[in-house]
N, C-alpha and C positions, 0 to 999 in steps of 0.2 A: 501804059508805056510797056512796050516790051523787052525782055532782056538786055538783048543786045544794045539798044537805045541806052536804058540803063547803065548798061558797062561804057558805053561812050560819054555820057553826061558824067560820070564819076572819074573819067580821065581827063575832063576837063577842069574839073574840081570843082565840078557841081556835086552837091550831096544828096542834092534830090533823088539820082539816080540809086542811093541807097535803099530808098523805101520798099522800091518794086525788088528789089531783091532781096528784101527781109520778108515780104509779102510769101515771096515764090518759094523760098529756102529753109527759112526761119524754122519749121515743124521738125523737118527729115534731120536737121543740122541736131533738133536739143535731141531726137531721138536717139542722134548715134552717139551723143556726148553723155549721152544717160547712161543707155548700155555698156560704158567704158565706166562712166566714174560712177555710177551709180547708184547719184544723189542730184533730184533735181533742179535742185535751186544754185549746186554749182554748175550743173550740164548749160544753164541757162547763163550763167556768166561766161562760160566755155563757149558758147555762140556769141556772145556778147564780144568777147575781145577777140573773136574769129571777123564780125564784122568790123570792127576798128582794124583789126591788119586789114580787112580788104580792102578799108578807104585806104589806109595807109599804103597799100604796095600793089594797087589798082595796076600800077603802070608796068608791073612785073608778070599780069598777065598777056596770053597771047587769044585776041579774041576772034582768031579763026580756029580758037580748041570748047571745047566746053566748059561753061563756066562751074558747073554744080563736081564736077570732080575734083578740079582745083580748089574749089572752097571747102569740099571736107575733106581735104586733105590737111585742109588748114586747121580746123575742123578737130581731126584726128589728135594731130602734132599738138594742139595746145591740151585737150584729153589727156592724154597719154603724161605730157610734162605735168599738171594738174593732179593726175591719180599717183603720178611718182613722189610728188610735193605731200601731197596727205599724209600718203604712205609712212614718209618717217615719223609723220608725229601722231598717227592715230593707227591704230588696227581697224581692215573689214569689218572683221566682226563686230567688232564697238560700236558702227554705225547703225541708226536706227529712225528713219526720219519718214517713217509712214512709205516705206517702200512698194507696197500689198498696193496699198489704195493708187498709186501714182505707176505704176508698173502697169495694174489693168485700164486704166486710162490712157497711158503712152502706146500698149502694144496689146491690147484686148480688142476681137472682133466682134465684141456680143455674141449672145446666145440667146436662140429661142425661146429656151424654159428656163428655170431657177437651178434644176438638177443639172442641165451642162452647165450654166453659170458656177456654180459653185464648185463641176468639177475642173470645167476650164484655170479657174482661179488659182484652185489648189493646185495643178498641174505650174500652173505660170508661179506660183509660190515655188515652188518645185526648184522648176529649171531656174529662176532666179540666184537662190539661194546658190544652189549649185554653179552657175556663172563664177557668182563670186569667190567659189576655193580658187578660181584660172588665176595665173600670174595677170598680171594688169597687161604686161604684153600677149600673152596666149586672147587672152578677153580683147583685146582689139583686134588682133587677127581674126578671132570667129565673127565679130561685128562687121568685120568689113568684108569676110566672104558669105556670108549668110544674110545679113541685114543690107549691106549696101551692094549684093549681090557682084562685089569684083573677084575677077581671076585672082587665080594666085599669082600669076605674070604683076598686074597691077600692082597688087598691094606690095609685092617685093619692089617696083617702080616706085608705087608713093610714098614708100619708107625707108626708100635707099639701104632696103637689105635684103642680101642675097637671096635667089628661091630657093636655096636648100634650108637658110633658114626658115622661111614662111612655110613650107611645107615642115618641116619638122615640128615648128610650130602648131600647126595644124594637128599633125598627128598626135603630138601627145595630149593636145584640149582634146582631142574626139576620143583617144584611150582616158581621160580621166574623167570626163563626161560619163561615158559609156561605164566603167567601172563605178561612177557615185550615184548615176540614176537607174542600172540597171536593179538591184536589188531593192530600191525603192517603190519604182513601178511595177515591179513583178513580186511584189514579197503577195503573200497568200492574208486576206485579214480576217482575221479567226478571231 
């Protein structure tokens, strides 16, 4: 069954047409919900009730647009709510749920040999960590221009905020990025 098909069976209020679209979606969706909240096992409830809206409000799509933007955007929005719900009652930093081992599984290309392996690793241990000092809204901005590869026009469109914020936004994730990885990666090891 192909997409389209799908999203028509689903506005019939067939649910079958969900399957093919957990099939097609399902991967990219916990990747960008990870990157946000990042803890897998909630990224995956984060898709999980990204697809119950989309049975739920099927009919509020328009299916001569694309369906995989509108769905993480859904995607996004429950993220975003989800990292802010934590937020009050846990610290980042307090989180610790085998991030290493599910990071290079989520976003590891392999390597060759053991020596890039392990420095790939450390490197993705690296900018991980680092992610995580971004405000939760700064960390969804860089996901959704770099991992889901949108304009900054878009992401001010799918989040209903201004592009002078998303751009400011922007700027200051890549000034504190840049200032917390720079002396890391370049320190001398003696």
């Amino acid at each position: 069954m192909i997409e389209s098909e799908a999203i028509a069976r689903l506005k019939q209020g067939d649910i079958s047409g969900l399957e093919t679209l957990v099939k097609v979606h399902q991967l990219k969706a916990v990747r960008t919900a990870y990157l946000i909240v990042r803890d897998y096992f909630l990224a995956e409830d984060v898709v999980e009730d990204a697809f119950l809206r989309v049975y739920e409000r099927i009919n509020q799509f328009d299916p001569m647009r694309p369906f995989e933007p509108w769905f993480l955007r859904i995607v996004i929005n429950i993220a975003k709510r989800k990292v802010t719900q934590r937020d009050r009652y846990i610290s980042l930093d307090n989180l610790n749920t085998g991030e290493e081992i599910i990071i290079e599984t989520l976003l590891g290309d392999g390597a060759p040999n053991l020596e890039e392996m392990a420095e790939q690793a450390d490197l993705q241990r690296l900018v991980w960590s680092t992610l995580g000092r971004l405000t939760a809204a700064q960390r969804t901005t860089i996901v959704q221009r770099y991992y889901l590869d949108l304009s900054e026009k878009e992401i001010a469109a799918n989040s209903d905020s201004p592009l002078g914020t998303i751009k400011w936004r922007l700027h200051i994730a890549h000034k504190h990025l840049r200032d917390w990885l720079h002396p890391l990666i370049h320190s001398d090891p003696q």
